[in-house]
C-alpha positions in Angstrom: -29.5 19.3 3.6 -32.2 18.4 1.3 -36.4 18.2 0.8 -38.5 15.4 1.6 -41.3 15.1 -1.4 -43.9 16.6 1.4 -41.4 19.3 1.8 -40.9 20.6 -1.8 -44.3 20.1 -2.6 -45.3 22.6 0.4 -42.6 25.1 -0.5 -43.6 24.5 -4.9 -47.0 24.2 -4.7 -47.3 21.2 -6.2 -49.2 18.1 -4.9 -47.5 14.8 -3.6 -49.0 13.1 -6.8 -48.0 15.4 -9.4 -44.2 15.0 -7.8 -44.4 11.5 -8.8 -45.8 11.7 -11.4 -43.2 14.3 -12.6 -40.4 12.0 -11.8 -41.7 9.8 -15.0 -40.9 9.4 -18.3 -44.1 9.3 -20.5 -44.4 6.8 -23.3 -42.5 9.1 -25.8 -41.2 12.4 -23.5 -38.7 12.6 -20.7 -39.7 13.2 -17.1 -40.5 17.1 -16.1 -38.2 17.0 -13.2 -35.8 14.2 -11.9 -34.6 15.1 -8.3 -30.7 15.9 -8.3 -30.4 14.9 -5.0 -32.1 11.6 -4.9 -35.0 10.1 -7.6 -35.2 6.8 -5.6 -36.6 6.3 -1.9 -35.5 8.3 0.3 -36.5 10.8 -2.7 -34.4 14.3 -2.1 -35.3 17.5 -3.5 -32.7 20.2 -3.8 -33.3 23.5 -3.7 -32.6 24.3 -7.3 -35.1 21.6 -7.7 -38.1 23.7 -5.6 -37.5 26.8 -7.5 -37.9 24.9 -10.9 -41.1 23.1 -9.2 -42.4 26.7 -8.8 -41.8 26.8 -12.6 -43.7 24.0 -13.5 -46.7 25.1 -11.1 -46.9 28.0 -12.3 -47.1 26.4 -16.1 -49.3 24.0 -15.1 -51.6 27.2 -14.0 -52.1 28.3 -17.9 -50.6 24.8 -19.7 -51.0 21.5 -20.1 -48.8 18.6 -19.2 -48.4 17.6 -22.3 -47.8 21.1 -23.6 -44.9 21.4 -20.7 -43.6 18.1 -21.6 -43.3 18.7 -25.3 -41.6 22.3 -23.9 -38.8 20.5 -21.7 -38.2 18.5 -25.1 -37.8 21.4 -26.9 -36.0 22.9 -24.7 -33.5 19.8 -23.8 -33.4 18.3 -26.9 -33.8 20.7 -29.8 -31.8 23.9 -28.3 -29.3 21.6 -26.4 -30.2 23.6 -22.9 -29.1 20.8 -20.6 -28.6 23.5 -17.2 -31.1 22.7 -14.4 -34.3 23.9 -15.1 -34.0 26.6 -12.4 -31.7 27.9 -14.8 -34.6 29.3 -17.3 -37.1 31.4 -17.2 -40.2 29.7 -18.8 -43.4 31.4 -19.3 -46.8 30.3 -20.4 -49.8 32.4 -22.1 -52.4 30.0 -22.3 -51.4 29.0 -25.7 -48.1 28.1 -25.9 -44.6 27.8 -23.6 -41.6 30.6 -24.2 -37.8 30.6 -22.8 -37.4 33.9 -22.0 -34.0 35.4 -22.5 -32.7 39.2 -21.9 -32.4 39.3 -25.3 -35.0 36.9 -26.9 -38.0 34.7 -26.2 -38.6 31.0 -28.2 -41.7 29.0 -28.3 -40.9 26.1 -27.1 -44.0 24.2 -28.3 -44.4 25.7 -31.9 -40.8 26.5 -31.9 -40.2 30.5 -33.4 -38.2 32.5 -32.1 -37.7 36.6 -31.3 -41.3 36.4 -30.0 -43.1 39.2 -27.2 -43.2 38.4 -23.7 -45.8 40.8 -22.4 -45.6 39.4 -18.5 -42.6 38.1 -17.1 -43.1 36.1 -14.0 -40.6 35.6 -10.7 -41.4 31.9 -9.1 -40.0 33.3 -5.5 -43.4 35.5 -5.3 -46.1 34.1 -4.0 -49.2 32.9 -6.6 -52.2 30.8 -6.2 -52.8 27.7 -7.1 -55.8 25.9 -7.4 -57.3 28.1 -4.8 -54.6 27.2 -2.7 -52.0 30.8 -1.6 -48.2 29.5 -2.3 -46.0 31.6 0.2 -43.2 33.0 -1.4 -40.2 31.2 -1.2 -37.3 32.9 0.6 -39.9 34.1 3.2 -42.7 31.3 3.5 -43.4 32.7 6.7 -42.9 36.3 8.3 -40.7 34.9 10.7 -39.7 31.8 8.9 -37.0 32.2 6.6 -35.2 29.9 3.5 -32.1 30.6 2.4 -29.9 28.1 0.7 -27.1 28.8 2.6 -28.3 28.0 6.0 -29.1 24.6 6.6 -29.1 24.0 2.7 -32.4 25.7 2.5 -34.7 24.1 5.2 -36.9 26.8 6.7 -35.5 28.0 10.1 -36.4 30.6 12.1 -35.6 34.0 10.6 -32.1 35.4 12.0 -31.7 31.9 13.3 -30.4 28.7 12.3 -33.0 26.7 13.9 -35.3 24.5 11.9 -38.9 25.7 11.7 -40.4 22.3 12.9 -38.0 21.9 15.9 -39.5 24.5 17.1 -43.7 23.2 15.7 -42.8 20.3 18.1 -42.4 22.0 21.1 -45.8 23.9 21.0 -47.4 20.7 19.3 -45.8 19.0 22.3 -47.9 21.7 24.4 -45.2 24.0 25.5 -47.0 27.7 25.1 -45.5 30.1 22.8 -44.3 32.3 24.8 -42.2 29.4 26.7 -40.2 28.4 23.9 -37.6 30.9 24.8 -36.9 28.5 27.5 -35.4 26.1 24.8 -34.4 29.0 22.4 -34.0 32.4 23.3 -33.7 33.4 20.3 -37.0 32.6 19.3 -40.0 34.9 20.4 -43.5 33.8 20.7 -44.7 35.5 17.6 -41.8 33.4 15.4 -42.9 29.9 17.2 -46.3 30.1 16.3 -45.4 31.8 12.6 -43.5 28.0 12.8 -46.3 26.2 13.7 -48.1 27.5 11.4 -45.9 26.9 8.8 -45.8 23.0 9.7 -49.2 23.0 9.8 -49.1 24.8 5.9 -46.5 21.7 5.5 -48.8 18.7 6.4 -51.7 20.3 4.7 -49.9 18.5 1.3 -50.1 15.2 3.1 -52.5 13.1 1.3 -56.2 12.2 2.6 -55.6 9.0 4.3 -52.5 9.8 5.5 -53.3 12.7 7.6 -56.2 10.3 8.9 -54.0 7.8 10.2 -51.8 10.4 11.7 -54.5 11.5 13.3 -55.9 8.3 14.5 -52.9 7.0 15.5 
């Protein structure tokens, strides 16, 4: 199983647009994140791939692009770290970009080493971002679950193995909550409409137009 860019921007917190445009090489720097799964349409996120889109939200939040970029070089280039970038623990102060290491922390962007980490950050916790509350990640939901093991990560009922939006459909299809145990008994009513409202978190990340023509058609 994999994520669709709508998806993995939902579960990151990072817009449709910046996925794109994260998927690109600038001029003279490599791209921020290339999708292990699939970087051409249909484009596939993994989920190794959403926690380090966390990562880079949660840059972006204190950092420039540019400053991140020149950071991945570093980082890729310089030190030779060529693990996913789920694999790191990157931080940002504001002024500059650190790998964070048990035993060190380098600046990535004016490259010293043995520096202080006052605040370390974990990108499963919930943050905000650009006003916007990013759910944490294992538990998006209080009855909606993601664990990489079941279904490869896509959010299913908690306890269950049954795909969050599966179960969206049927109340957007106007079955009442508390019906849906008809179809699964193992879902209550207070776990279909935590999924419907979870979907509804999910399309929130469609752009503009799109959810207008959705809506008009």
């Amino acid at each position: 199983m994999a994520y669709d860019p709508k998806l993995a921007a939902a579960l990151s917190g990072a817009t449709l647009r910046q996925l794109a445009h994260w998927r690109k090489a600038s001029v003279s720097r490599g791209a921020v994140l290339i999708p292990e799964i699939s970087s051409t349409r249909p484009v596939l996120y993994s989920f190794r791939d959403v926690v380090a889109l966390r990562t880079c939200v949660k840059l972006r939040n204190d950092a420039s692009l540019q400053k991140i970029r020149r950071a991945l070089d570093t980082l890729r280039d310089d030190l030779k770290e060529r693990d996913h970038l789920s694999s790191y623990t990157l931080v940002a102060d504001g002024s500059s970009i650190y790998l964070a290491a048990p035993d060190q922390a380098v600046d990535l962007v004016r490259k010293k080493a043995n520096v202080v980490i006052h605040e370390m950050v974990d990108v499963l916790q919930p943050f905000y971002r650009d006003g916007r509350h990013i759910p944490p990640l294992l538990q998006p939901r209080a009855h909606v679950a993601v664990d990489p093991a079941i279904r490869g990560g896509v959010p299913v009922i908690e306890g269950t193995r049954i795909p969050y939006d599966e179960v969206a459909a049927l109340l957007r299809d106007g079955v009442p909550p508390e019906r849906i145990s008809d179809y699964y008994p193992s879902v209550t009513a207070t776990a279909a409409l935590d999924a419907a409202d979870f979907a509804d978190y999910v399309d929130s990340f469609d752009p503009p137009r799109e959810r207008r023509e959705v809506a008009a058609g």
